[in-house]
C-alpha positions as CSV (number, residue, x, y, z in Angstrom):
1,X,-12.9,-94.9,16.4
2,X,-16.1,-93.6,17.7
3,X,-16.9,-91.9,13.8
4,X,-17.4,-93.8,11.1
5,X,-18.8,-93.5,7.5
6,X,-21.7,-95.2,6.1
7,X,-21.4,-97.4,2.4
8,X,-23.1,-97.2,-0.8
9,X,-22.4,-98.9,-4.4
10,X,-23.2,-97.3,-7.2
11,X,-22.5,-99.6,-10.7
12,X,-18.9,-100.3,-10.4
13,X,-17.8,-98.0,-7.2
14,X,-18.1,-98.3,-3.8
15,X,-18.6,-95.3,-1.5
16,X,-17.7,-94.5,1.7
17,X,-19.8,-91.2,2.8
18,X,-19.6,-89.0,5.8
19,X,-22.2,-89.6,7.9
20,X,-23.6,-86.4,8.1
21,X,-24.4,-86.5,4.5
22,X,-27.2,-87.9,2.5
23,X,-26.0,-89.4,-0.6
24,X,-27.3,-91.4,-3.4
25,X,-26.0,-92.8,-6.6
26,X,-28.2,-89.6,-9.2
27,X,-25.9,-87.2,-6.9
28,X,-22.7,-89.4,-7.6
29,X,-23.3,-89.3,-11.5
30,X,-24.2,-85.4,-11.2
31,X,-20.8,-84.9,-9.3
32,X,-19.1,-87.0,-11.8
33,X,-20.4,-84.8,-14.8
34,X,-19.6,-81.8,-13.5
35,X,-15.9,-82.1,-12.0
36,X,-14.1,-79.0,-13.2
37,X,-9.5,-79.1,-13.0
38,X,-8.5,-77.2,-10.5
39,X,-6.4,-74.0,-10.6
40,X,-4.7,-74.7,-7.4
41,X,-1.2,-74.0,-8.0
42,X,1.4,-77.3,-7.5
43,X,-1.4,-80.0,-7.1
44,X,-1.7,-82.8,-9.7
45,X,-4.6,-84.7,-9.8
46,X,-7.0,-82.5,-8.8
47,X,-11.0,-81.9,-9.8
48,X,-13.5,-79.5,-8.4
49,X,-17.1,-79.6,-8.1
50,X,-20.2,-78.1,-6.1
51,X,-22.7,-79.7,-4.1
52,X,-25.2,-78.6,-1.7
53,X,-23.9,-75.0,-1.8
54,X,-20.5,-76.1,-1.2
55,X,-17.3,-76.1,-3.4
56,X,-14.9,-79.5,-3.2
57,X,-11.6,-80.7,-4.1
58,X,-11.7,-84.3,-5.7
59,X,-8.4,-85.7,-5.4
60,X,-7.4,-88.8,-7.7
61,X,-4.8,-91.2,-5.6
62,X,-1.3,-91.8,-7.8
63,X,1.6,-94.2,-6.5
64,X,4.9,-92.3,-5.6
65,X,8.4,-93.3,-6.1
66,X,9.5,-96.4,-8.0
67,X,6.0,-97.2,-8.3
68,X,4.9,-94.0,-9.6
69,X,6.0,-94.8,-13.6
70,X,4.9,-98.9,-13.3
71,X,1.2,-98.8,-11.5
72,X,0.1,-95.1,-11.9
73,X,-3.3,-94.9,-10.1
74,X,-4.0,-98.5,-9.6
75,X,-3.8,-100.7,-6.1
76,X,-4.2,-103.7,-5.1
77,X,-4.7,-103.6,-1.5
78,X,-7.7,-104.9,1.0
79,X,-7.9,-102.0,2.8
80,X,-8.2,-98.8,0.6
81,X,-5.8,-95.6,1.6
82,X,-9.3,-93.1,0.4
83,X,-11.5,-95.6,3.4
84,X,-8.3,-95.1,5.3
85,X,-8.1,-91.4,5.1
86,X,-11.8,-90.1,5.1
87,X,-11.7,-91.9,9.0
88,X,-8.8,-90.3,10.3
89,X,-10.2,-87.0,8.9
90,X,-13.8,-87.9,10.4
91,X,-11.8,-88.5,13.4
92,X,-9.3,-84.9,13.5
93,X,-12.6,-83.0,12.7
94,X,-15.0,-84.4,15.9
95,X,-10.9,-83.4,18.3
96,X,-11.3,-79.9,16.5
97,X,-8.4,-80.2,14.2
98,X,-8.4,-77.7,11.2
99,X,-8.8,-80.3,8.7
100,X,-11.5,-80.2,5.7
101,X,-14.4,-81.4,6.0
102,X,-14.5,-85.1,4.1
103,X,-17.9,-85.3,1.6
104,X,-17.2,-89.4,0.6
105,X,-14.3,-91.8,0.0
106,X,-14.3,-94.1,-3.3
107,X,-13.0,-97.1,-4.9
108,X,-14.0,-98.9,-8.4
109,X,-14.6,-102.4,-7.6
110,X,-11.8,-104.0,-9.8
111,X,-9.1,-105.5,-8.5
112,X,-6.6,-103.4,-9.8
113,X,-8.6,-100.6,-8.8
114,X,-8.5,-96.3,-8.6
115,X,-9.3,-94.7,-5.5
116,X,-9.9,-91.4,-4.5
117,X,-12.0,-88.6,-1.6
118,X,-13.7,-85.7,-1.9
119,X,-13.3,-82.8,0.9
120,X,-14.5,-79.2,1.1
121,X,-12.3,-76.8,-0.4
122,X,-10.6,-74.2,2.1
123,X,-11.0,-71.3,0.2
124,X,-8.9,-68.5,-0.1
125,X,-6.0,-70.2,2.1
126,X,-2.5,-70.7,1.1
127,X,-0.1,-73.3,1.7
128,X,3.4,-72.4,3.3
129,X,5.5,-72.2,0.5
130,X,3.2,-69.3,-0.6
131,X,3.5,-67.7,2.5
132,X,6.5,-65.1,4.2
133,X,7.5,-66.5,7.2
134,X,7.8,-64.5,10.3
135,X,7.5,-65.8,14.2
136,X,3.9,-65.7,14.7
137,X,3.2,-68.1,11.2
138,X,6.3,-70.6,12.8
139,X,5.0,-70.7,16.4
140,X,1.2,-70.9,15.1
141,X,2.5,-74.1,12.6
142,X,4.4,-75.4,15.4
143,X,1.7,-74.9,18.2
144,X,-1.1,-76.5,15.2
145,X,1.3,-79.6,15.3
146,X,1.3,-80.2,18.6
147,X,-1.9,-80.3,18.6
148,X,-2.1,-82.8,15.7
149,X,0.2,-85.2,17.1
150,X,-1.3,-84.9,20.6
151,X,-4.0,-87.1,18.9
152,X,-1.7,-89.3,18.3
153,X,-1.6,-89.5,14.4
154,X,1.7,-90.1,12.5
155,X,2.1,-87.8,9.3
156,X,4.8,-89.3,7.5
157,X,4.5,-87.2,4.5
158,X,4.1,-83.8,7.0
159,X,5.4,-81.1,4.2
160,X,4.8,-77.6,3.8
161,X,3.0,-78.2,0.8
162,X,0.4,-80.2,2.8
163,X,0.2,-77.0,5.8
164,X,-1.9,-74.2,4.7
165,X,-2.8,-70.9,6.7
166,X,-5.9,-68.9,6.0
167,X,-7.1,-65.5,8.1
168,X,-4.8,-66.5,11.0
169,X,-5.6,-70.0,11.3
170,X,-3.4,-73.4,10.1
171,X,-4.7,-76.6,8.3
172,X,-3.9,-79.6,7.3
173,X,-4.0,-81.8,4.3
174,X,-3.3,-85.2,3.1
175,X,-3.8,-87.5,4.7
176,X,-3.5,-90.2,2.7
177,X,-0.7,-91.9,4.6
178,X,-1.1,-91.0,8.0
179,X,-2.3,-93.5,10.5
180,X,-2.9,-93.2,14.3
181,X,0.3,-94.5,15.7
182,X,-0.7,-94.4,19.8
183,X,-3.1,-91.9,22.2
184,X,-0.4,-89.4,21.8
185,X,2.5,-89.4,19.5
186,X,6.0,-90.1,21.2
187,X,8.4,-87.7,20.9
188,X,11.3,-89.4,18.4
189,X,7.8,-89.6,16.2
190,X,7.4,-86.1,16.4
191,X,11.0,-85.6,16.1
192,X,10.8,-87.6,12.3
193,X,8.5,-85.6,11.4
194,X,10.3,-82.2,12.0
195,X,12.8,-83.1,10.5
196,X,11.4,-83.9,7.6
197,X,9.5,-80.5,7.4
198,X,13.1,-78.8,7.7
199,X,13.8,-80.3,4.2
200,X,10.5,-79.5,2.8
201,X,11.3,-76.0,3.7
202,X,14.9,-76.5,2.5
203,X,13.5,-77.4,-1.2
204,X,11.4,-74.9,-1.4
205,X,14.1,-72.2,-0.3
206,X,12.8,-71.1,3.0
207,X,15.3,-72.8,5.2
208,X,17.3,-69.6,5.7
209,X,14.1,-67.9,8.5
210,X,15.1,-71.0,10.8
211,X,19.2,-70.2,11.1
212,X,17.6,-66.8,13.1
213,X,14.4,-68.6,14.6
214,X,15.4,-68.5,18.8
215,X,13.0,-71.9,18.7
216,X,11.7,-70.3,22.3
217,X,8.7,-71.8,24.0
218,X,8.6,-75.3,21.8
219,X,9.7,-78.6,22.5
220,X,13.6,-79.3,22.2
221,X,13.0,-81.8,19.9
222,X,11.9,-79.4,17.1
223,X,15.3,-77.6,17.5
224,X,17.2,-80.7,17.5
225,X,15.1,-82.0,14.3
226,X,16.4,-78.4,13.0
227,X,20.2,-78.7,14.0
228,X,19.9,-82.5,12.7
229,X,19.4,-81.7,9.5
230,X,21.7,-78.6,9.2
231,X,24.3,-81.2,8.9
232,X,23.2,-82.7,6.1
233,X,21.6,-79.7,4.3
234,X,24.3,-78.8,2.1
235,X,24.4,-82.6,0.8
236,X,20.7,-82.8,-0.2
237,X,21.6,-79.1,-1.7
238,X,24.0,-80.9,-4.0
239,X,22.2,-83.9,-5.1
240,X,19.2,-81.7,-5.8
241,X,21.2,-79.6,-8.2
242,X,23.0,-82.5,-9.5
243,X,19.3,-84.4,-10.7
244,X,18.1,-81.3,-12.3
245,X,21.4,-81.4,-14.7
């Protein structure tokens, strides 16, 4: 990558800061001491804060899955996801990819340690799920990814949770599992990820818009990610009502 971020330690927690950003340990414990929660709607582990006439979004990294109720907010790993994800943001931002800006990356220096990034707040934009759908916000979604993946990053966690729209334009968000799979992303990559956007718009109810969606003027393989999981809608429909009995 031709960006990078420069490093700083501060007591027990390493930094990794956007290069176009000067920023000492005093600003660190001001940050700290002022983090507000945030009343973003459907996002858990979330502070806010203002620096240098701009609002942020501190977000706090937490296991998923099995691992979710066993290690909570604490890794292990040599390479931290936050150092991870401030570069490929670093990197979307110089290709002039609507992503937010990244302020600094951190770890505590424990070996079990917590992690987590700061980025600028996108005010005033809402994520899909908050949003009616109609053929200009799909083909606008659809034309953003392409552009995305034309960079050649893999989004395995692409959901409509993580797309937001805001006066016209789309951005994206978390990044904190991405990586940068090849120059551009193959198309059975793309294809994943499709489909697993169809059953992020199944959950939240906005699958329906698609069944009348003529899928003109995109690739093939976003209607085939759509028809592929059409056949195995109505079984994730069950299993999500049965775990909520």
């Amino acid at each position: 990558m031709s960006v990078n971020y420069y490093h700083i330690k501060c007591k027990n927690i390493t930094l990794a800061v956007n290069p176009k950003v000067k920023i000492n340990c005093g600003d660190l414990r001001f940050i700290f001491s002022s983090l507000k929660d945030s009343p973003l709607k459907g996002r858990k582990n979330l502070k806010e804060f203002s620096f240098l006439m701009k609002n942020y979004v501190l977000r706090e990294y937490h296991h998923g899955g099995i691992l979710r109720n066993v290690l909570k907010n604490k890794y292990w790993s040599k390479n931290p996801r936050a150092f991870r994800e401030i570069l490929i943001l670093l990197k979307l931002n110089e290709k002039g990819i609507n992503v937010p800006e990244p302020l600094f990356a951190g770890k505590t220096q424990d070996f079990f340690y917590t992690q987590f990034i700061a980025t600028e707040k996108i005010e005033n934009a809402r994520d899909l799920s908050e949003v009616d759908l109609n053929n200009k916000v799909v083909e606008g979604v659809f034309k953003s990814m392409e552009k995305l993946f034309d960079t050649g990053l893999y989004h395995p966690d692409m959901n409509i949770k993580n797309i937001l729209l805001k006066e016209g334009e789309v951005y994206f968000i978390d990044f904190d599992k991405a990586f940068f799979y090849a120059k551009s992303l193959p198309e059975e990559k793309r294809y994943k990820i499709y489909k697993r956007l169809f059953r992020s718009f199944h959950k939240m109810g906005k699958l329906q818009f698609f069944l009348e969606y003529k899928f003109e003027n995109t690739p093939p393989y976003i209607q085939k990610a759509f028809k592929d999981y059409l056949k195995v809608s109505s079984i994730r429909s069950f299993l999500w009502i049965f775990n909520k009995k």
